[in-house]
Short mmCIF file of the C-alpha atoms (twelve columns), coordinates in Angstrom:
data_MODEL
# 
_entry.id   MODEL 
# 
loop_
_atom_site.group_PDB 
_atom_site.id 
_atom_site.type_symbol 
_atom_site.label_atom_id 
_atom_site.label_alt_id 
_atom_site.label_comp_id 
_atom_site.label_asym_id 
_atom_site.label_seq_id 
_atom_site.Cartn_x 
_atom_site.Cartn_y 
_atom_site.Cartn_z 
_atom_site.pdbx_PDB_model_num 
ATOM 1   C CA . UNK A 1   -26.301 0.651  -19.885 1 
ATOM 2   C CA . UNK A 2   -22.895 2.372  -19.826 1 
ATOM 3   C CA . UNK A 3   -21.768 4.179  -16.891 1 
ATOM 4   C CA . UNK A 4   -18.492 6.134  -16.322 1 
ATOM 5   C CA . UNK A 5   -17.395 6.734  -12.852 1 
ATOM 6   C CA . UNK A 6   -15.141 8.405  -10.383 1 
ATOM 7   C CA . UNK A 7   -13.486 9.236  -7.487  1 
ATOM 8   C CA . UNK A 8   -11.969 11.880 -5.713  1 
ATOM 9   C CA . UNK A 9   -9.801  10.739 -2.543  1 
ATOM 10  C CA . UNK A 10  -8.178  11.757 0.664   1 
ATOM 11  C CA . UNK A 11  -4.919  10.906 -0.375  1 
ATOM 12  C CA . UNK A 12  -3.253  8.211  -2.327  1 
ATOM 13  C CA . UNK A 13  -2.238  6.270  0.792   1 
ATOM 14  C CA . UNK A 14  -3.343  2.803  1.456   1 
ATOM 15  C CA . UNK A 15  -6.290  4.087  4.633   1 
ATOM 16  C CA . UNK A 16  -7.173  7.094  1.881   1 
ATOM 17  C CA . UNK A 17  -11.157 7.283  1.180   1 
ATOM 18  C CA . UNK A 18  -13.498 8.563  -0.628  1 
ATOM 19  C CA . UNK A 19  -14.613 12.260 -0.857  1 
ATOM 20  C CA . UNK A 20  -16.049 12.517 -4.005  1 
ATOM 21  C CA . UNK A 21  -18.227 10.327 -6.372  1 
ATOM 22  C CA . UNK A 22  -19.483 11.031 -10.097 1 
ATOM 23  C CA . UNK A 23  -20.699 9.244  -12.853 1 
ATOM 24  C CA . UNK A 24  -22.442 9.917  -16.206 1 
ATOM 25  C CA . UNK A 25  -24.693 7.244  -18.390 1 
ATOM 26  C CA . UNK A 26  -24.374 6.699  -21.869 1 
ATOM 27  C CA . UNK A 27  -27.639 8.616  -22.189 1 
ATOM 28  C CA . UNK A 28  -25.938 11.488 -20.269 1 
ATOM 29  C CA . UNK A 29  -27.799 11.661 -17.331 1 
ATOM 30  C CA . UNK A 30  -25.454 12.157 -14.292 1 
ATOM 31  C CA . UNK A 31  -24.743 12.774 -10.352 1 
ATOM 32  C CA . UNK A 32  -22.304 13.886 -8.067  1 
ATOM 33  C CA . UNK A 33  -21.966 13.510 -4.427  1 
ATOM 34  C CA . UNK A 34  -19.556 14.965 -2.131  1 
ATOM 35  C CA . UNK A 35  -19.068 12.408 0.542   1 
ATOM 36  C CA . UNK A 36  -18.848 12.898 4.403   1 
ATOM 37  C CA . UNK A 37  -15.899 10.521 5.749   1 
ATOM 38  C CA . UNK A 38  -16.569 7.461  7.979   1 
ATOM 39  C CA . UNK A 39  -15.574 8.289  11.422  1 
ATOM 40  C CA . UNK A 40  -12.539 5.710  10.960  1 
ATOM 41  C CA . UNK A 41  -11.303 7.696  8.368   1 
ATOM 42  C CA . UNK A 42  -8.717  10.006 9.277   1 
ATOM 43  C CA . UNK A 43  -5.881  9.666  6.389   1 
ATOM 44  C CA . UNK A 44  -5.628  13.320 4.770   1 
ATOM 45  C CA . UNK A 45  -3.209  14.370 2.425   1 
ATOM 46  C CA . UNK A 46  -2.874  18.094 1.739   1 
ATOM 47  C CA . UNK A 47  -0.867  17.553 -1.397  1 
ATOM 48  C CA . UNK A 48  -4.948  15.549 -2.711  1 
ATOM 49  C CA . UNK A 49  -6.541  18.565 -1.537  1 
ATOM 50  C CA . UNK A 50  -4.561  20.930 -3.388  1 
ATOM 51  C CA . UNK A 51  -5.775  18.893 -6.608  1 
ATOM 52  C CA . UNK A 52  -9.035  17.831 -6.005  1 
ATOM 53  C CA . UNK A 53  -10.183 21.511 -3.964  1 
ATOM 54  C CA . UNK A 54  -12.031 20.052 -1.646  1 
ATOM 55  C CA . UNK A 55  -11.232 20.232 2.075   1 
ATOM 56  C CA . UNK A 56  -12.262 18.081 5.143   1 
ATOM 57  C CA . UNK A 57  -14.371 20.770 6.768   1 
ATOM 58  C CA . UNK A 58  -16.661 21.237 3.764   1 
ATOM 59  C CA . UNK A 59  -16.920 17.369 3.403   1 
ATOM 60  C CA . UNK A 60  -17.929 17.319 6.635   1 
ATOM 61  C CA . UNK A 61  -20.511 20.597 6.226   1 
ATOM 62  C CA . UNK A 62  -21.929 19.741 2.536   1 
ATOM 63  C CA . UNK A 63  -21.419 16.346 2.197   1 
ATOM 64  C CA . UNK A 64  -24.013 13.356 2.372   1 
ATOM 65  C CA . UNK A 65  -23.219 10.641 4.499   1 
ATOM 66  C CA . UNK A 66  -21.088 7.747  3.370   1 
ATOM 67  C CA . UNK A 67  -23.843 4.987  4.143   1 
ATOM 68  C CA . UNK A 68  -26.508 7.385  2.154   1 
ATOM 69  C CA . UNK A 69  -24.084 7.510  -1.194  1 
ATOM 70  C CA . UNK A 70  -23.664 3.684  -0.813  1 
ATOM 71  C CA . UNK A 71  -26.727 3.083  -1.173  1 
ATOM 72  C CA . UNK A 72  -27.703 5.740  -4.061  1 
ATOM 73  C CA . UNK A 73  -24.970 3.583  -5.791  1 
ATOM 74  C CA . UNK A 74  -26.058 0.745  -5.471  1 
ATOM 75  C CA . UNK A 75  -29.829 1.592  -6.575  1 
ATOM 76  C CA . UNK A 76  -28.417 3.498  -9.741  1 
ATOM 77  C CA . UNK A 77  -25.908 1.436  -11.077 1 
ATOM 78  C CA . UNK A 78  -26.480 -1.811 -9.920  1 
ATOM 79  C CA . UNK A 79  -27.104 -3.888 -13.144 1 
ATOM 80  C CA . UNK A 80  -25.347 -1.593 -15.604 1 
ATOM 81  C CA . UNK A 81  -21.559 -1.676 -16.746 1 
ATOM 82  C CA . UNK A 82  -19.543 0.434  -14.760 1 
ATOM 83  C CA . UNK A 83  -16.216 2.095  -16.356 1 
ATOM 84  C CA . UNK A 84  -13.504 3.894  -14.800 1 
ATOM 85  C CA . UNK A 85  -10.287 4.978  -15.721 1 
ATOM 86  C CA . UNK A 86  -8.133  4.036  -12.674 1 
ATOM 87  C CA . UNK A 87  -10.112 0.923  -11.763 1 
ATOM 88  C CA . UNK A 88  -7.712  -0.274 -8.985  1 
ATOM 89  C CA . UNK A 89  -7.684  3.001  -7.152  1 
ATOM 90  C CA . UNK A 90  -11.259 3.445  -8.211  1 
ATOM 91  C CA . UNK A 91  -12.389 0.242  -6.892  1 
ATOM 92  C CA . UNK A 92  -10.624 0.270  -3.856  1 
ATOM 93  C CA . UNK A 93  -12.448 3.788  -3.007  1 
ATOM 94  C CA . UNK A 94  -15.477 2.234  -4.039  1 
ATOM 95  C CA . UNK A 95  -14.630 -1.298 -1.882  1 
ATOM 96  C CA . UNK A 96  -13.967 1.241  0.697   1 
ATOM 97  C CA . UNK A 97  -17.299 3.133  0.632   1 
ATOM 98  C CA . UNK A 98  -19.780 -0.032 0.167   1 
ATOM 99  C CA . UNK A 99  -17.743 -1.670 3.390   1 
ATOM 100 C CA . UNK A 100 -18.271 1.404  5.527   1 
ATOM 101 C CA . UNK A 101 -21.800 1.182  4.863   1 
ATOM 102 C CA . UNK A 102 -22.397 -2.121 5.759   1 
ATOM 103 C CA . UNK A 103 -22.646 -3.584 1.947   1 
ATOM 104 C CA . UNK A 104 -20.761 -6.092 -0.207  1 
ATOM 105 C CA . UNK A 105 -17.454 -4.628 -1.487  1 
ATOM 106 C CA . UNK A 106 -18.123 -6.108 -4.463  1 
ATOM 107 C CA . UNK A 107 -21.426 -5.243 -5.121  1 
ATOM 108 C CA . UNK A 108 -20.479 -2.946 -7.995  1 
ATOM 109 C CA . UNK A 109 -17.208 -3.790 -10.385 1 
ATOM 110 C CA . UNK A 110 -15.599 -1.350 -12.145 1 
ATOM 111 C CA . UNK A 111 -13.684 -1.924 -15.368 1 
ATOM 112 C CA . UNK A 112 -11.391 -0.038 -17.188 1 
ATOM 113 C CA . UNK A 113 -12.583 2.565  -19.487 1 
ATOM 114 C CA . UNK A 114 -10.247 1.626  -22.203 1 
ATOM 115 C CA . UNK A 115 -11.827 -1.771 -22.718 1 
ATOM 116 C CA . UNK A 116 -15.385 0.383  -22.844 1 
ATOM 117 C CA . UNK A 117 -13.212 2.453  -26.082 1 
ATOM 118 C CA . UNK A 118 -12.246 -0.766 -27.573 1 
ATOM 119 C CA . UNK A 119 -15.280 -2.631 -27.224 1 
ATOM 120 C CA . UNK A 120 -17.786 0.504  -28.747 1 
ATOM 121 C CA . UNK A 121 -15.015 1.277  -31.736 1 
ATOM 122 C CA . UNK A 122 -14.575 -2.565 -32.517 1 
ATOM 123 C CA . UNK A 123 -18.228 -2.810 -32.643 1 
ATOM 124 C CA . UNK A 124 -19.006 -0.097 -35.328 1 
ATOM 125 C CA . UNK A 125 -15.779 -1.486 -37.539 1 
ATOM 126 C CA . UNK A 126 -17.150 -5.368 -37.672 1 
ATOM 127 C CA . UNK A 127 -20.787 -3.846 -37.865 1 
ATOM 128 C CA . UNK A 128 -19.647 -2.129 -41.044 1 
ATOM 129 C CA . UNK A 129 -18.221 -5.503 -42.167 1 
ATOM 130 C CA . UNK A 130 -14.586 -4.220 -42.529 1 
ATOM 131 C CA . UNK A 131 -12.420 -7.554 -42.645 1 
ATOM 132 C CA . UNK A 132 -10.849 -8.533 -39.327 1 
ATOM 133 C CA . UNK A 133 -6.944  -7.672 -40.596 1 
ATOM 134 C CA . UNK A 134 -8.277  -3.864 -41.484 1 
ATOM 135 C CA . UNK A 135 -10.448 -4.076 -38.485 1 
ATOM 136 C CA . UNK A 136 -7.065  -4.894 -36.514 1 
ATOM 137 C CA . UNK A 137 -5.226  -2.062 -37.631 1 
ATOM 138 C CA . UNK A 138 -7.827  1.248  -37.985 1 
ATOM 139 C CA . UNK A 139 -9.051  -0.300 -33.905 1 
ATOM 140 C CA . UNK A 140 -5.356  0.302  -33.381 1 
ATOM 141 C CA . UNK A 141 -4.477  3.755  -34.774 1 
ATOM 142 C CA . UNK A 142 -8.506  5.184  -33.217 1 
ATOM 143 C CA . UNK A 143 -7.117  3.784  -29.545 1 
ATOM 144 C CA . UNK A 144 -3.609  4.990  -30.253 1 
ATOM 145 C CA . UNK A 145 -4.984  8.650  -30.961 1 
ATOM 146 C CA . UNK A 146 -7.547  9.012  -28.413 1 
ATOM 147 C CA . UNK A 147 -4.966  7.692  -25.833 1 
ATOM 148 C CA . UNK A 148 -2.107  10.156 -26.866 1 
ATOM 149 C CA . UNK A 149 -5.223  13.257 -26.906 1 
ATOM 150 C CA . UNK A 150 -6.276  12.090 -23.441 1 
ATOM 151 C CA . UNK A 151 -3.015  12.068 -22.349 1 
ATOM 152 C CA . UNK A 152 -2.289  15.981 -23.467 1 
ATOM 153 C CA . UNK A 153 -5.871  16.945 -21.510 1 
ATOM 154 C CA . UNK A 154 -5.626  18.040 -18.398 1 
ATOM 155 C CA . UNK A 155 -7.938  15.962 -16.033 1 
ATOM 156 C CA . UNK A 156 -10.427 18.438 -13.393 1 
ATOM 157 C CA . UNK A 157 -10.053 16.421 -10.510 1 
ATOM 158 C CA . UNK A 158 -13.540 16.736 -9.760  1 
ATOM 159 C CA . UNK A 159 -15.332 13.313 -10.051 1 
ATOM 160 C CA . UNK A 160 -18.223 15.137 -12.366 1 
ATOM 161 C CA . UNK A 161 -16.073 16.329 -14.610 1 
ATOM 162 C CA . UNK A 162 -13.743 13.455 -15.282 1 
ATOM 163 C CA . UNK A 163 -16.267 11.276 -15.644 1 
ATOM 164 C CA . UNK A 164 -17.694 12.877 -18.635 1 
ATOM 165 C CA . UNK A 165 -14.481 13.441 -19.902 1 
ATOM 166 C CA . UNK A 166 -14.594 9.688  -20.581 1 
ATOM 167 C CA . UNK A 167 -17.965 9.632  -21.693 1 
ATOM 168 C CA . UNK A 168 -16.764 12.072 -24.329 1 
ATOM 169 C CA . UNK A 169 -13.703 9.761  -25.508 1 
ATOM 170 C CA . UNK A 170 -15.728 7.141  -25.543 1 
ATOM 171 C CA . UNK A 171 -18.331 8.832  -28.047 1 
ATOM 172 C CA . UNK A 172 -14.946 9.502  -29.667 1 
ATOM 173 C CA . UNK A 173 -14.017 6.060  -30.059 1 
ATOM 174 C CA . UNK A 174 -17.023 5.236  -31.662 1 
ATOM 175 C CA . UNK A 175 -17.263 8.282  -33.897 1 
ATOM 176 C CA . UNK A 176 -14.234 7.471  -34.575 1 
ATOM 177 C CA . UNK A 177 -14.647 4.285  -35.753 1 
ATOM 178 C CA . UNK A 178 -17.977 4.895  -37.821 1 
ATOM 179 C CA . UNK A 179 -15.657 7.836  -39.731 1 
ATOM 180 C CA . UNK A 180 -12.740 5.345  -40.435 1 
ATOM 181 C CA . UNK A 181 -15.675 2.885  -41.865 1 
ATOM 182 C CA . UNK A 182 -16.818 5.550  -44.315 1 
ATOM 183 C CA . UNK A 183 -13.159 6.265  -45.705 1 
ATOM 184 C CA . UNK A 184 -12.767 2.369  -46.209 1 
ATOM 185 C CA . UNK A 185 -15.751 2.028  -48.285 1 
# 
């Protein structure tokens, strides 16, 4: 199964962490956990909190603790394909969080959620049959256009939220693609 992730961090310093973790299936089920920091990490930046709303003190009140999240991770998406679409800062939040609880930091890869666009648009084109130099060019104009509308959307900067967002693009891709199969026939 599909899974879209991410992450809301401390800052975007090399010692940031974790403070927020979403994802969403393909079948839409979801979660979202607010995560209480380590006790070895300290690196805050005030400029992240002004984006992402979410201050140490209620991390430290409301969220669940780090170990407790690793491990919710790892029993819900262990096995599936995990997309995100920063998957270096993404992964190093996630390295960070497995790590701090005592897991593998590579228990759970992320990739990037363009691939996840390409792969799901390039599947309904050669599904339809549509010859590979037509298949070339609609994959290219239904990536170009979903990249320059994701671009003009405003992310949340809640890990929820942006998560779904690219569940929804990805749906888009696809649709997308099945539309652009209809107007070639």
């Amino acid at each position: 199964m599909i899974v879209f992730l991410d992450f809301e961090a401390s800052s975007l310093g090399k010692r940031s962490f974790p403070v927020e973790v979403g994802w969403v299936r393909e079948d839409g089920r979801e979660e979202s956990h607010l995560i209480r920091p380590a006790p070895d990490w300290t690196e805050w930046s005030a400029e992240a909190e002004a984006i992402h709303r979410l201050t140490r003190e209620r991390l430290e009140r409301e969220g669940e603790p780090h170990g407790e999240v690793a491990r919710r991770m790892l029993a819900e998406l262990s096995g599936h394909a995990l997309y995100a679409s920063a998957p270096s800062w993404d992964g190093q939040w996630l390295s960070r969080l497995l790590r701090a609880a005592g897991q593998p930091r590579h228990a759970l890869r992320l990739r990037d959620t363009e691939d996840a666009r390409r792969d799901a648009a390039l599947a309904a084109l050669t599904a339809a049959g549509v010859e590979p130099s037509r298949c070339d060019k609609l994959l290219a104009e239904i990536l170009a256009d979903i990249v320059r509308e994701q671009r003009e959307a405003t992310p949340a900067h809640r890990a929820l939220e942006d998560a779904k967002s690219e569940l929804r693009l990805w749906q888009e891709a696809r649709r997308r693609a099945e539309e652009a199969v209809r107007g070639v026939g």
